[in-house]
Predicted model as a PDB file, atoms N, CA, C, CB and O in Angstrom, pLDDT in the B-factor column:
MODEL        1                                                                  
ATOM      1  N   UNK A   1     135.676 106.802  66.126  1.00 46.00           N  
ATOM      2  CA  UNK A   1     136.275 106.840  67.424  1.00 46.00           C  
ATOM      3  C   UNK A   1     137.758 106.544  67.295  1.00 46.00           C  
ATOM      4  CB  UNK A   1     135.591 105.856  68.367  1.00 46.00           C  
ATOM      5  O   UNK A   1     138.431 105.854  66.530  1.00 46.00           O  
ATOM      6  N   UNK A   2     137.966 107.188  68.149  1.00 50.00           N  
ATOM      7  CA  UNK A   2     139.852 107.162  67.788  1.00 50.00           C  
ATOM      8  C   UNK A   2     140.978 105.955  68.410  1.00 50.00           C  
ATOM      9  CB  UNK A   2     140.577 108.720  68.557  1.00 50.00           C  
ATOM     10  O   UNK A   2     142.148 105.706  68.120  1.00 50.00           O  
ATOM     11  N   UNK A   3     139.689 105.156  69.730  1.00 53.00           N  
ATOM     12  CA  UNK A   3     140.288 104.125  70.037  1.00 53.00           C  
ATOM     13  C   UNK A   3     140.861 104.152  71.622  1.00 53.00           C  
ATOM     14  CB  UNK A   3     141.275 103.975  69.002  1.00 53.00           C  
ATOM     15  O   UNK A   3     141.002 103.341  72.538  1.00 53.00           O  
ATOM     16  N   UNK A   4     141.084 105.476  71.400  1.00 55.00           N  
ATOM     17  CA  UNK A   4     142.199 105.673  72.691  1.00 55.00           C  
ATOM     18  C   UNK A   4     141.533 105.911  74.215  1.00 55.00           C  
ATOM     19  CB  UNK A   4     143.195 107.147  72.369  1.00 55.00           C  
ATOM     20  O   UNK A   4     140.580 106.599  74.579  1.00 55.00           O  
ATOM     21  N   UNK A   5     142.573 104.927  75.032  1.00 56.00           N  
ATOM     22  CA  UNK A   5     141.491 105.064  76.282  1.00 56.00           C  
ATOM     23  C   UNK A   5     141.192 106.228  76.750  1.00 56.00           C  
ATOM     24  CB  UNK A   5     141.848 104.435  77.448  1.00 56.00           C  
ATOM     25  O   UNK A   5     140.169 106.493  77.381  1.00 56.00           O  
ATOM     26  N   UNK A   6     142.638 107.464  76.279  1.00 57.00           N  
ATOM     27  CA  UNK A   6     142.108 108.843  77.655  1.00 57.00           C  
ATOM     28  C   UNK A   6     140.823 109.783  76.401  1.00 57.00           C  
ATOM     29  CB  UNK A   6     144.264 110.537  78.372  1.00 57.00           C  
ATOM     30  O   UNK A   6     140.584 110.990  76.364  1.00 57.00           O  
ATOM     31  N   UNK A   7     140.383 108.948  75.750  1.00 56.00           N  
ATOM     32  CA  UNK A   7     139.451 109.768  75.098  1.00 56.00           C  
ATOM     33  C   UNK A   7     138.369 109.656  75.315  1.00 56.00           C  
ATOM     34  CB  UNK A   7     139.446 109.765  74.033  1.00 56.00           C  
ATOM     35  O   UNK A   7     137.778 108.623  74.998  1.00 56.00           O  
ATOM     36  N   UNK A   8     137.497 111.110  76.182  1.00 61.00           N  
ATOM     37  CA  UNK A   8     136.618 111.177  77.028  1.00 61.00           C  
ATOM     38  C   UNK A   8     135.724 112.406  76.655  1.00 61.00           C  
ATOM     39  CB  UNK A   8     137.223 111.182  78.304  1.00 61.00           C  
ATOM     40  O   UNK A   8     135.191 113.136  77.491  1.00 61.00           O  
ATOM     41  N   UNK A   9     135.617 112.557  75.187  1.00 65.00           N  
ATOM     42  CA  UNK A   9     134.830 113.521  74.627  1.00 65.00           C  
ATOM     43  C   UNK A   9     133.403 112.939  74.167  1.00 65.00           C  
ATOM     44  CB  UNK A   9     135.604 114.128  73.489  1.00 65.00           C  
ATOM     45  O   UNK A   9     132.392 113.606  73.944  1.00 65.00           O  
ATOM     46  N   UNK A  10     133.602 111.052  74.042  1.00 62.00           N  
ATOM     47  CA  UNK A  10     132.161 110.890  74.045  1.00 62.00           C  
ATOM     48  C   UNK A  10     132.097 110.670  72.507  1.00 62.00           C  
ATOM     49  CB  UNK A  10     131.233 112.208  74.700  1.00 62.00           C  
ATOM     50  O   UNK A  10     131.355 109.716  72.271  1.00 62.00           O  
ATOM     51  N   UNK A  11     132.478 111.075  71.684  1.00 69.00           N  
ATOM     52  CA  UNK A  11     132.198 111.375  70.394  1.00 69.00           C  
ATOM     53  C   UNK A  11     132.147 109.652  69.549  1.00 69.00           C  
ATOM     54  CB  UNK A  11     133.509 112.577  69.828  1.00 69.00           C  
ATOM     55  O   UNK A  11     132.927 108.707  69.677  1.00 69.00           O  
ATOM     56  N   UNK A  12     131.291 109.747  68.967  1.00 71.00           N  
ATOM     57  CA  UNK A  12     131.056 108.464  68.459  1.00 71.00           C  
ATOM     58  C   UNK A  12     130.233 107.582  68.486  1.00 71.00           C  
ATOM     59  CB  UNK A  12     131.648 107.966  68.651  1.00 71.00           C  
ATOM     60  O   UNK A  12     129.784 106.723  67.727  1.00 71.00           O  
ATOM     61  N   UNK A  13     130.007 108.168  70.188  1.00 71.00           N  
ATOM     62  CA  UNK A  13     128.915 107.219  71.207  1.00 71.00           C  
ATOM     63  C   UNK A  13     127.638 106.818  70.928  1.00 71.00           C  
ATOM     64  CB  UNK A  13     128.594 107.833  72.387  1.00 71.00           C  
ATOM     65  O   UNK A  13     127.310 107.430  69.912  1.00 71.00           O  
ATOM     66  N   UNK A  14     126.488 105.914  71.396  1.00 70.00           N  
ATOM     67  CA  UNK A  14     125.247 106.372  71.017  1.00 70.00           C  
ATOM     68  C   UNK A  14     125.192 106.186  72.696  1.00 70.00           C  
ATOM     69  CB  UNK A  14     124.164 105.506  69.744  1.00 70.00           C  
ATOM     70  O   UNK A  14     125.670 105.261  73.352  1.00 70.00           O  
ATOM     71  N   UNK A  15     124.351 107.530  73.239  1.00 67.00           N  
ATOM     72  CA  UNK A  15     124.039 107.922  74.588  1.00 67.00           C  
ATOM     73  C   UNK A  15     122.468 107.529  74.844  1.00 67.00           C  
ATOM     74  CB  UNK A  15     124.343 109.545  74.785  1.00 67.00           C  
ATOM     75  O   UNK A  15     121.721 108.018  73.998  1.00 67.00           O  
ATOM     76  N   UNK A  16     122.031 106.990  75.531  1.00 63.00           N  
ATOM     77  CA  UNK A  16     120.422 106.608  75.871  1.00 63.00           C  
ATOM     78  C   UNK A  16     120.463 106.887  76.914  1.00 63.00           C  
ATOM     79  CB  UNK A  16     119.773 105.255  75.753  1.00 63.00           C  
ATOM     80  O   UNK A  16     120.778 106.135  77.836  1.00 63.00           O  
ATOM     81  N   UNK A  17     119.973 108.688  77.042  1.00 63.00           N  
ATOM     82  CA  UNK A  17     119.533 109.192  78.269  1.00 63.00           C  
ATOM     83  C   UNK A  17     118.177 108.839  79.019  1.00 63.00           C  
ATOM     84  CB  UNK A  17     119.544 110.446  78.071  1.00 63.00           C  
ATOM     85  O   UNK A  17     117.194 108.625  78.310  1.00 63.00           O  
ATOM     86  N   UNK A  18     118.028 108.748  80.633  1.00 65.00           N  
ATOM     87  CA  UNK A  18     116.996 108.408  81.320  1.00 65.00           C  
ATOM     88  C   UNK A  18     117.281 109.933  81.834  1.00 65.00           C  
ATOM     89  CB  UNK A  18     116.967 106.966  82.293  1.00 65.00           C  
ATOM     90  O   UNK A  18     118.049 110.881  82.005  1.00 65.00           O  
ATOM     91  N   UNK A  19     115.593 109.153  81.960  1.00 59.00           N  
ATOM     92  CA  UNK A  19     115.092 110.355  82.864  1.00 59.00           C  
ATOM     93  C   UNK A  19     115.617 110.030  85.015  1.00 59.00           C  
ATOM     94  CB  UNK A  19     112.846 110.309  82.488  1.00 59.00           C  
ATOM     95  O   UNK A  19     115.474 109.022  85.707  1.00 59.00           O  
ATOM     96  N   UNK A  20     116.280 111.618  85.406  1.00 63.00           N  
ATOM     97  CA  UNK A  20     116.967 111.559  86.579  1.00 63.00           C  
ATOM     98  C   UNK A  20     115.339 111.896  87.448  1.00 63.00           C  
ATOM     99  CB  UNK A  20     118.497 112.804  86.696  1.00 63.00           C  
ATOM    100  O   UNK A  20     114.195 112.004  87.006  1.00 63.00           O  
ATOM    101  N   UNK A  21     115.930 111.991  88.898  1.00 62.00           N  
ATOM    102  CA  UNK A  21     114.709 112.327  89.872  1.00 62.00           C  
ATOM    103  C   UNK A  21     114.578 113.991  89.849  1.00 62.00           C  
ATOM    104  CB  UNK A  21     115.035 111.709  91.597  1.00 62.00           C  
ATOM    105  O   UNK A  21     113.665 114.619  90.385  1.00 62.00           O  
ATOM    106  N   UNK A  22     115.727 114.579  89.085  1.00 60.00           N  
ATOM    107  CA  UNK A  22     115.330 116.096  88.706  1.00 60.00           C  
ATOM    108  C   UNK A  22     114.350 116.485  87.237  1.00 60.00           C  
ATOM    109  CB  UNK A  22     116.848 116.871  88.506  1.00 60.00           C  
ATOM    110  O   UNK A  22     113.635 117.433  86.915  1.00 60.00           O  
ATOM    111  N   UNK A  23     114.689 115.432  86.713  1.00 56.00           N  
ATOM    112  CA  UNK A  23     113.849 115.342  85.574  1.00 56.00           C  
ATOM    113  C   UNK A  23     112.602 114.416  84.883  1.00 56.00           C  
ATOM    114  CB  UNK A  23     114.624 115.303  84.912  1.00 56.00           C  
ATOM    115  O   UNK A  23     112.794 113.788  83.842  1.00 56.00           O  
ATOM    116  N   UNK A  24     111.251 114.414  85.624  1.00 58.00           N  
ATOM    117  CA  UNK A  24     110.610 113.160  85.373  1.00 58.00           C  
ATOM    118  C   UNK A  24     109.637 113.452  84.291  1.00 58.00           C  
ATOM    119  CB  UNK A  24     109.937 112.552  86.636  1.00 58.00           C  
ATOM    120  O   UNK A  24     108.920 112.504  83.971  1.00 58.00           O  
ATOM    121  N   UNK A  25     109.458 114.639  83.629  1.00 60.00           N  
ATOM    122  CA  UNK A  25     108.836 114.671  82.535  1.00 60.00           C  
ATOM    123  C   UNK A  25     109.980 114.590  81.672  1.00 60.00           C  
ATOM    124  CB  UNK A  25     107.931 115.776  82.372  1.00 60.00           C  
ATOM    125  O   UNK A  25     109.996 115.512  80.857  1.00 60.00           O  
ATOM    126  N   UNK A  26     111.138 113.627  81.564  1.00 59.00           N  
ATOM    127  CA  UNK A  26     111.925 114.029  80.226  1.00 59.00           C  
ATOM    128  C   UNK A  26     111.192 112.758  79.212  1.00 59.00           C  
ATOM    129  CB  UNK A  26     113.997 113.909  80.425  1.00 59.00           C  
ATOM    130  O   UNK A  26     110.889 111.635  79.616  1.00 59.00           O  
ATOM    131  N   UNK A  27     111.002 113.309  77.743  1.00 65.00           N  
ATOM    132  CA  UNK A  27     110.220 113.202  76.960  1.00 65.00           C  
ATOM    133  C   UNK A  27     110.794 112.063  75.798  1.00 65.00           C  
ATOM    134  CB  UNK A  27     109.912 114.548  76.588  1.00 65.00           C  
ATOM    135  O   UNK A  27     110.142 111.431  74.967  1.00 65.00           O  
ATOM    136  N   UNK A  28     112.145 112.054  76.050  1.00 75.00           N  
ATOM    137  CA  UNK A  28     112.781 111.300  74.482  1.00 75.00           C  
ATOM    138  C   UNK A  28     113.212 112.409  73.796  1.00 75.00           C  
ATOM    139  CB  UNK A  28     111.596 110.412  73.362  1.00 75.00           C  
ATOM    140  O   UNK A  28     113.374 113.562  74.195  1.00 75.00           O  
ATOM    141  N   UNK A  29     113.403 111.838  72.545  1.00 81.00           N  
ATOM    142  CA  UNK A  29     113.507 112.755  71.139  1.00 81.00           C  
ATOM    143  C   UNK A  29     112.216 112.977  70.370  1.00 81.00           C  
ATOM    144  CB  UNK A  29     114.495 112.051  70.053  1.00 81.00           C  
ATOM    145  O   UNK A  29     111.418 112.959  71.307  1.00 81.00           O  
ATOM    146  N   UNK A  30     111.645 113.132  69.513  1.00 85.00           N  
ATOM    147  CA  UNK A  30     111.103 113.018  67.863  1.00 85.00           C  
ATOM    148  C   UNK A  30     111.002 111.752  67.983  1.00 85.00           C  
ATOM    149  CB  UNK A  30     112.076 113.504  66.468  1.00 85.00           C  
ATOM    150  O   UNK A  30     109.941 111.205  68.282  1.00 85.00           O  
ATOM    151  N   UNK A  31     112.036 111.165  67.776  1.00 86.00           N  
ATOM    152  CA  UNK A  31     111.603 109.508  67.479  1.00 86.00           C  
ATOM    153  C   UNK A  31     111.024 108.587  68.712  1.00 86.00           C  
ATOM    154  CB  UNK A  31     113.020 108.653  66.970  1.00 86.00           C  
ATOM    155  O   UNK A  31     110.506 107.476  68.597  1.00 86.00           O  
ATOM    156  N   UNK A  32     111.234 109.293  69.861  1.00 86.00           N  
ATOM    157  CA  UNK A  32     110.742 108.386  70.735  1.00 86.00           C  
ATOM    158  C   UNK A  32     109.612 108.813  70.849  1.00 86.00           C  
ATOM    159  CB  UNK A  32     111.351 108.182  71.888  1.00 86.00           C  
ATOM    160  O   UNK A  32     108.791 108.066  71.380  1.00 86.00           O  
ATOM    161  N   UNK A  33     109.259 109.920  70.473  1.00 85.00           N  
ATOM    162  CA  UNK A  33     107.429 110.340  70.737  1.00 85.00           C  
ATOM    163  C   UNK A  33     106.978 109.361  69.257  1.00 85.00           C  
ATOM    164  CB  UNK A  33     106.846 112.756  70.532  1.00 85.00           C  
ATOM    165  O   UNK A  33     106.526 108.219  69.335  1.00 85.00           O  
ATOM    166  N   UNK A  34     107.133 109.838  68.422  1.00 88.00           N  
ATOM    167  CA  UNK A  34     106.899 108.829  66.646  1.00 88.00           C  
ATOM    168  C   UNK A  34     106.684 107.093  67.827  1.00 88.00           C  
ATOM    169  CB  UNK A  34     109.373 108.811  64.888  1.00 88.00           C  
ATOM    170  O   UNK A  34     105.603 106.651  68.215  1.00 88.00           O  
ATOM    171  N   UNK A  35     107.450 106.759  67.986  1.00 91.00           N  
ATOM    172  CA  UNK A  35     107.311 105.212  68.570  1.00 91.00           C  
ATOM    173  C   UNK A  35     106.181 104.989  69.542  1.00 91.00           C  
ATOM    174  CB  UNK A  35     108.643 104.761  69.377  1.00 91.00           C  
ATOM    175  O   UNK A  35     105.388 104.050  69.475  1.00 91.00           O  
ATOM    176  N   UNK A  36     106.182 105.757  70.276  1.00 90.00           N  
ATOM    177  CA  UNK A  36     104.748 105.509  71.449  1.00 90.00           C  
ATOM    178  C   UNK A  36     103.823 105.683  70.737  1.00 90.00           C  
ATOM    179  CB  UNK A  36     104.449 106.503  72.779  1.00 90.00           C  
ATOM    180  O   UNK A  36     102.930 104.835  70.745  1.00 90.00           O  
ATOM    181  N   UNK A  37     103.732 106.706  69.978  1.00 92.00           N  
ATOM    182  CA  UNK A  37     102.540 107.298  69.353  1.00 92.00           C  
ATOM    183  C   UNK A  37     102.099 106.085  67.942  1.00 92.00           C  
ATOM    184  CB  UNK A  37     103.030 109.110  68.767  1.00 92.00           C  
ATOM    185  O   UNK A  37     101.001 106.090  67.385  1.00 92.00           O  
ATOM    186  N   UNK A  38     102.732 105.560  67.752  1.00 94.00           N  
ATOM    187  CA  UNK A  38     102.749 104.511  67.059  1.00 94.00           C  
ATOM    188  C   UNK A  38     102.325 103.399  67.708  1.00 94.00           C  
ATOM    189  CB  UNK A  38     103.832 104.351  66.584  1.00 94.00           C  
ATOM    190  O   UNK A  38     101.465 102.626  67.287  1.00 94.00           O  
ATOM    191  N   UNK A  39     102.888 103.315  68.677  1.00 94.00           N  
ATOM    192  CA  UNK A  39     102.666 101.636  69.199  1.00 94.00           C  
ATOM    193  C   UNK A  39     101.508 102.046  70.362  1.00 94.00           C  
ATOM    194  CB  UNK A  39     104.430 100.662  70.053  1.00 94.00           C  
ATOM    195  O   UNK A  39     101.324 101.186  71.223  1.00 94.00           O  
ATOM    196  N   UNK A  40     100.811 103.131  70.446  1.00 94.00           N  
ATOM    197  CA  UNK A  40      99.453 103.474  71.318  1.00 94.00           C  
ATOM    198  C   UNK A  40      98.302 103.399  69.787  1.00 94.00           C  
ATOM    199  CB  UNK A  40      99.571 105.506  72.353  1.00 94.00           C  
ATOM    200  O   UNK A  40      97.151 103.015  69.994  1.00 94.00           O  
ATOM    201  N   UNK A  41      98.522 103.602  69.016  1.00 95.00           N  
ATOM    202  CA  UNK A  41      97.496 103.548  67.511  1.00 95.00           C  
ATOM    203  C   UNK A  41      97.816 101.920  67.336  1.00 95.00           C  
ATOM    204  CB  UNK A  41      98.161 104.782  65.768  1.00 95.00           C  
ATOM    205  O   UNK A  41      96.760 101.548  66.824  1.00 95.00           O  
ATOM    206  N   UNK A  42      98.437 101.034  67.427  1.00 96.00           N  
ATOM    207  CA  UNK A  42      98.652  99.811  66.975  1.00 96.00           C  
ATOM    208  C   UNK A  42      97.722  99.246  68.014  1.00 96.00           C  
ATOM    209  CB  UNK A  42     100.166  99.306  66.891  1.00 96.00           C  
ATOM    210  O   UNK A  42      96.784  98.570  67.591  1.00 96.00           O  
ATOM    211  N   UNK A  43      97.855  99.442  69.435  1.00 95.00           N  
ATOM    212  CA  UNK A  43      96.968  98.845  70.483  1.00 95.00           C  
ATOM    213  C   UNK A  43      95.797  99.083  70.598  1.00 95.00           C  
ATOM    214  CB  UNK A  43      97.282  99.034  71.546  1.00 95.00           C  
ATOM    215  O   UNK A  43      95.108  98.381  71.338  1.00 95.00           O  
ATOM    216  N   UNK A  44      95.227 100.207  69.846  1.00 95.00           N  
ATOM    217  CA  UNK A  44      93.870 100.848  69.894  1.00 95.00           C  
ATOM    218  C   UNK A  44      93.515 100.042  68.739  1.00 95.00           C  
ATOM    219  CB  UNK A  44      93.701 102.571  69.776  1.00 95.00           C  
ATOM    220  O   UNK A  44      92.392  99.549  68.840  1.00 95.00           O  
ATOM    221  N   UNK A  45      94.314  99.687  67.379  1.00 96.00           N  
ATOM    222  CA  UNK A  45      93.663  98.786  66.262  1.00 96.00           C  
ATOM    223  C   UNK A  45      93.180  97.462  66.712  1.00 96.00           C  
ATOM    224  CB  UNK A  45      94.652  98.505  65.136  1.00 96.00           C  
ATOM    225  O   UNK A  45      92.106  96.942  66.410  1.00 96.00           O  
ATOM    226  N   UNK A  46      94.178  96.948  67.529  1.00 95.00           N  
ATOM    227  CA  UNK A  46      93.922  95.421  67.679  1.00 95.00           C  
ATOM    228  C   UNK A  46      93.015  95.432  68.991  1.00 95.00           C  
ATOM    229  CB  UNK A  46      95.435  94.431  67.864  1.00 95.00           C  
ATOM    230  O   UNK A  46      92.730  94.251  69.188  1.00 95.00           O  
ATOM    231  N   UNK A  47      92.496  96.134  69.867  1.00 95.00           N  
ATOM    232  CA  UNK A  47      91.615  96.328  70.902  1.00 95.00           C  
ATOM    233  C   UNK A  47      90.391  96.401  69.815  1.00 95.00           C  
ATOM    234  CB  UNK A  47      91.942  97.695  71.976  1.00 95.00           C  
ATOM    235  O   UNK A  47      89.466  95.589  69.768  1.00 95.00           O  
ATOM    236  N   UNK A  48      90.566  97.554  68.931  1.00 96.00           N  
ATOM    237  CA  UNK A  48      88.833  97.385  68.131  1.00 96.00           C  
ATOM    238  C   UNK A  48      88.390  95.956  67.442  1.00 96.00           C  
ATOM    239  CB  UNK A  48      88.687  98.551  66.650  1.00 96.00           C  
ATOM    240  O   UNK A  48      87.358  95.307  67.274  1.00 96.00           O  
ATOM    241  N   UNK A  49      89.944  95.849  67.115  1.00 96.00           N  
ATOM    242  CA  UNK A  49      89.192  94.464  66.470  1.00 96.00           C  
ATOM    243  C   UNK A  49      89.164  93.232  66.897  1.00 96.00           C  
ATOM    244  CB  UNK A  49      89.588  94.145  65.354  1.00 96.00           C  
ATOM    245  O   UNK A  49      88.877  92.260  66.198  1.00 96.00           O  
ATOM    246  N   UNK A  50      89.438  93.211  67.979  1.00 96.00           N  
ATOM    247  CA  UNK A  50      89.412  91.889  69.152  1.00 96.00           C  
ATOM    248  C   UNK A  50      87.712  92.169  69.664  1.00 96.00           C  
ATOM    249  CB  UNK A  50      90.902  92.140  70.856  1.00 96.00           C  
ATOM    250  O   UNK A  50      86.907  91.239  69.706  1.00 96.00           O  
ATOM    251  N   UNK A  51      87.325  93.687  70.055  1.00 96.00           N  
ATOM    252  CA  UNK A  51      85.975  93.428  69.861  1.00 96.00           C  
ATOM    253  C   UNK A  51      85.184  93.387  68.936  1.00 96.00           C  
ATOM    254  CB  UNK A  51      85.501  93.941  70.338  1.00 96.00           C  
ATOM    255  O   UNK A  51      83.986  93.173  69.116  1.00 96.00           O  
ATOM    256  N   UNK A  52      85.664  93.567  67.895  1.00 95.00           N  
ATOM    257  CA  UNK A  52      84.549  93.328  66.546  1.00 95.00           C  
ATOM    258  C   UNK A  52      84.637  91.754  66.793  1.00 95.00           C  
ATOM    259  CB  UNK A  52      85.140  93.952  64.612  1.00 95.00           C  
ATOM    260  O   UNK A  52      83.600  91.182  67.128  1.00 95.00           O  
ATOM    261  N   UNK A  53      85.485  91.225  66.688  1.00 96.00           N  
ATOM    262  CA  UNK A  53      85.598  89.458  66.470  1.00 96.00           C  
ATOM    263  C   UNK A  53      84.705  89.386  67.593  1.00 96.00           C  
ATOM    264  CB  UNK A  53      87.312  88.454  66.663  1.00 96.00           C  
ATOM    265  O   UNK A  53      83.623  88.844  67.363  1.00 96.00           O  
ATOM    266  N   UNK A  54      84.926  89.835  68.826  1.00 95.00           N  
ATOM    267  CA  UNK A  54      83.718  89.200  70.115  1.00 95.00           C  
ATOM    268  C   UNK A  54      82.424  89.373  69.932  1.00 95.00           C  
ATOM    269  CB  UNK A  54      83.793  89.845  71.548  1.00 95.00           C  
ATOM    270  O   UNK A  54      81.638  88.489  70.271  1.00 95.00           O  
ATOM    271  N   UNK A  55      81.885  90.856  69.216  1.00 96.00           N  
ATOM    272  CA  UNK A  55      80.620  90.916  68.562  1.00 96.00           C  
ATOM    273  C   UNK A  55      80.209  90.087  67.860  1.00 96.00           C  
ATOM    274  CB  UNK A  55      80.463  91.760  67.944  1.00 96.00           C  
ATOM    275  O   UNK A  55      79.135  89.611  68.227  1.00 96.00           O  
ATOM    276  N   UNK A  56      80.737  89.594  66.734  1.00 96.00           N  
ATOM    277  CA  UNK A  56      80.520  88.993  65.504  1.00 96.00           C  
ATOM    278  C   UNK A  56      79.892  87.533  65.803  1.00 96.00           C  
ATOM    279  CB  UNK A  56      81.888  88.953  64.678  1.00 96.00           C  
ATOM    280  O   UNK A  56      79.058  86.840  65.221  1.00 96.00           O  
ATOM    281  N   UNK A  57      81.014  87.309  67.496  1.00 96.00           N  
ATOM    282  CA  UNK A  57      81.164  85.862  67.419  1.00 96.00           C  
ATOM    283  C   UNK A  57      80.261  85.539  68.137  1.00 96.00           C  
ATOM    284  CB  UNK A  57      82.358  85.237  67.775  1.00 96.00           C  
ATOM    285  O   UNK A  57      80.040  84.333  68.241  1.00 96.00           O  
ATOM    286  N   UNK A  58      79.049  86.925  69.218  1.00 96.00           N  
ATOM    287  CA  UNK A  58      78.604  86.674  70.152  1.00 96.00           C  
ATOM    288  C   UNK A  58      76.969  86.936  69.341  1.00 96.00           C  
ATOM    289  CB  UNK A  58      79.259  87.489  71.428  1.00 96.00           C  
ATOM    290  O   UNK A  58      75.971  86.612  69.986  1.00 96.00           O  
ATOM    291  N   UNK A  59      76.803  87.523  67.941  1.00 96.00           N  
ATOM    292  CA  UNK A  59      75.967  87.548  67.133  1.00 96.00           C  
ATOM    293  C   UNK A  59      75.567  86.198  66.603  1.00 96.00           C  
ATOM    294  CB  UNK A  59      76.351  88.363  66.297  1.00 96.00           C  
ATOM    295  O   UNK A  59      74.472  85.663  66.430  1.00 96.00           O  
ATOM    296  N   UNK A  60      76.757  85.837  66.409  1.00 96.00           N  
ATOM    297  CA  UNK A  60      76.504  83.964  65.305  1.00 96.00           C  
ATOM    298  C   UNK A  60      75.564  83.427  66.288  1.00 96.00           C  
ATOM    299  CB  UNK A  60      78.289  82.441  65.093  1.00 96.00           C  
ATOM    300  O   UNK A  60      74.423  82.978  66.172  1.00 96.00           O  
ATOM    301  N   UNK A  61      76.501  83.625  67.488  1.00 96.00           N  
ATOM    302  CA  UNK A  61      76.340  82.706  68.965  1.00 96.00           C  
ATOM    303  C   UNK A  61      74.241  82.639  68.974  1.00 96.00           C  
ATOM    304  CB  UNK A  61      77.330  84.027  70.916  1.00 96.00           C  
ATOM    305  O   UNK A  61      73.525  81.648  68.832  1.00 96.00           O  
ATOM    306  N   UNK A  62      73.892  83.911  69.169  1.00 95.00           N  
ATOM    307  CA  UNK A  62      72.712  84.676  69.152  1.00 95.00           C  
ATOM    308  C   UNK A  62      71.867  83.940  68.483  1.00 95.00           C  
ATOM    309  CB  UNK A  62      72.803  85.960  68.620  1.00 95.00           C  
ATOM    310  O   UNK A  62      71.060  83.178  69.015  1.00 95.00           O  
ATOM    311  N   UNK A  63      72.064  84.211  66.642  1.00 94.00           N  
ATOM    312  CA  UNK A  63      71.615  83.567  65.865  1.00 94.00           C  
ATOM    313  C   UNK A  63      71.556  81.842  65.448  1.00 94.00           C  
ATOM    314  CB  UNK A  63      72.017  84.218  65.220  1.00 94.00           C  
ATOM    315  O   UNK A  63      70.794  81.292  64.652  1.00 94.00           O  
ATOM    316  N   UNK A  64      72.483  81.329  66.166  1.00 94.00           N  
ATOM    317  CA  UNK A  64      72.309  79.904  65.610  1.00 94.00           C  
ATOM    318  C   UNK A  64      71.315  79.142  67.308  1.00 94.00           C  
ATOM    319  CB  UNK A  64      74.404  79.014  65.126  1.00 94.00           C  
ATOM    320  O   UNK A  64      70.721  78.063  67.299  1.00 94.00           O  
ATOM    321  N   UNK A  65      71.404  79.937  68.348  1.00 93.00           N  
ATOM    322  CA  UNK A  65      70.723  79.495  69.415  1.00 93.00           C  
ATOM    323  C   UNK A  65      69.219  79.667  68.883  1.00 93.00           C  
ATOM    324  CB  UNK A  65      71.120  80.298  70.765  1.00 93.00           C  
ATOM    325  O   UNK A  65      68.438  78.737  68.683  1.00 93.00           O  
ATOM    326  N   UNK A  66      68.935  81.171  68.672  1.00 92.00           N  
ATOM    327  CA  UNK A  66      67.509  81.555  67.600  1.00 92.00           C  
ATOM    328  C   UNK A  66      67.171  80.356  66.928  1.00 92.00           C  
ATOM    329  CB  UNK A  66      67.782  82.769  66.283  1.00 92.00           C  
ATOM    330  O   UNK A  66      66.124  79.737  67.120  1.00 92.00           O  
ATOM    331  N   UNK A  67      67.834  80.118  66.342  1.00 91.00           N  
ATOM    332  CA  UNK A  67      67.880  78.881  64.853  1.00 91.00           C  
ATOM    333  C   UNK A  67      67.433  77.810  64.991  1.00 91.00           C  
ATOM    334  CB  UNK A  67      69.176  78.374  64.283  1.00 91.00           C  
ATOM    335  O   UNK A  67      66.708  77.192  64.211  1.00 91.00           O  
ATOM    336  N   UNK A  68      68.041  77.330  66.536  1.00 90.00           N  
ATOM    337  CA  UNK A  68      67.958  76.253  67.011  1.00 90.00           C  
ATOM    338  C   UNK A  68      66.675  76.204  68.315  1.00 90.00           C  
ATOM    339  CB  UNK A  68      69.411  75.960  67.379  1.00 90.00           C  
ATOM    340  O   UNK A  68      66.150  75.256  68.900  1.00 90.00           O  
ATOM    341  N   UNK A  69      66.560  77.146  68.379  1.00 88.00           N  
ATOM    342  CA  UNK A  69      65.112  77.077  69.194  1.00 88.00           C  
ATOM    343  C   UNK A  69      64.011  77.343  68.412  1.00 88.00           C  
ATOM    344  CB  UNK A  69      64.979  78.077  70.349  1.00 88.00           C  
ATOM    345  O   UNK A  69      62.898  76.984  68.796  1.00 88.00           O  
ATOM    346  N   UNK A  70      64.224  78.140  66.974  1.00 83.00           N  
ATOM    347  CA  UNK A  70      62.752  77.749  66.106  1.00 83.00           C  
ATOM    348  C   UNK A  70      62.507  76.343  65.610  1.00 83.00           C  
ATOM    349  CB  UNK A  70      62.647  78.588  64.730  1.00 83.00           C  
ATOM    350  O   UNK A  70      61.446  75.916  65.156  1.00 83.00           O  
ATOM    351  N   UNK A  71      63.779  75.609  65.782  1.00 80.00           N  
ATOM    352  CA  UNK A  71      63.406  74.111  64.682  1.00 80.00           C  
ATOM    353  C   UNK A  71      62.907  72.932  65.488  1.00 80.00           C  
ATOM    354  CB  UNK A  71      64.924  73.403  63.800  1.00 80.00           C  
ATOM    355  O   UNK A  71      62.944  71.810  64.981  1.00 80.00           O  
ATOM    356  N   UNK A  72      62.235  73.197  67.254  1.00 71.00           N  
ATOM    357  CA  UNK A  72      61.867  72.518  68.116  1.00 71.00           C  
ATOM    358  C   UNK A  72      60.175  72.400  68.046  1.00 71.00           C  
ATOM    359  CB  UNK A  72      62.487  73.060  69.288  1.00 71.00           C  
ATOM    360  O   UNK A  72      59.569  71.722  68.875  1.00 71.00           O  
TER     361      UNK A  72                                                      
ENDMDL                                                                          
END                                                                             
């Protein structure tokens, strides 16, 4: 960038366009689809395995009640 105030070509810039009320499907770039699409697979990992842990934990749960009602 050259510094100078009447310089109004922009060049240099980093621009982070929104989406206007003429444009509400605007999409990002490449990288902004890569990022959602990323961070929607990261939330679907830790959703499966927040219920595996609730299974697992609601199995023990199962089995040690079992356990504890045969030893009466």
């Amino acid at each position: 960038m050259s510094g100078n105030k009447n310089d109004t070509s922009g060049q240099g810039m980093i621009v982070n366009p929104k989406p206007k009320a003429d444009n509400q499907d605007w999409d990002g770039d490449e990288a902004d689809r890569a990022d959602r699409l990323r961070f929607e697979e990261e939330q679907a990992m830790i959703r499966e395995q927040s219920e595996a842990r609730a299974a697992a934990k609601a199995a023990a749960e199962r089995k040690a009640a079992e356990e504890a009602q045969h030893s009466e």
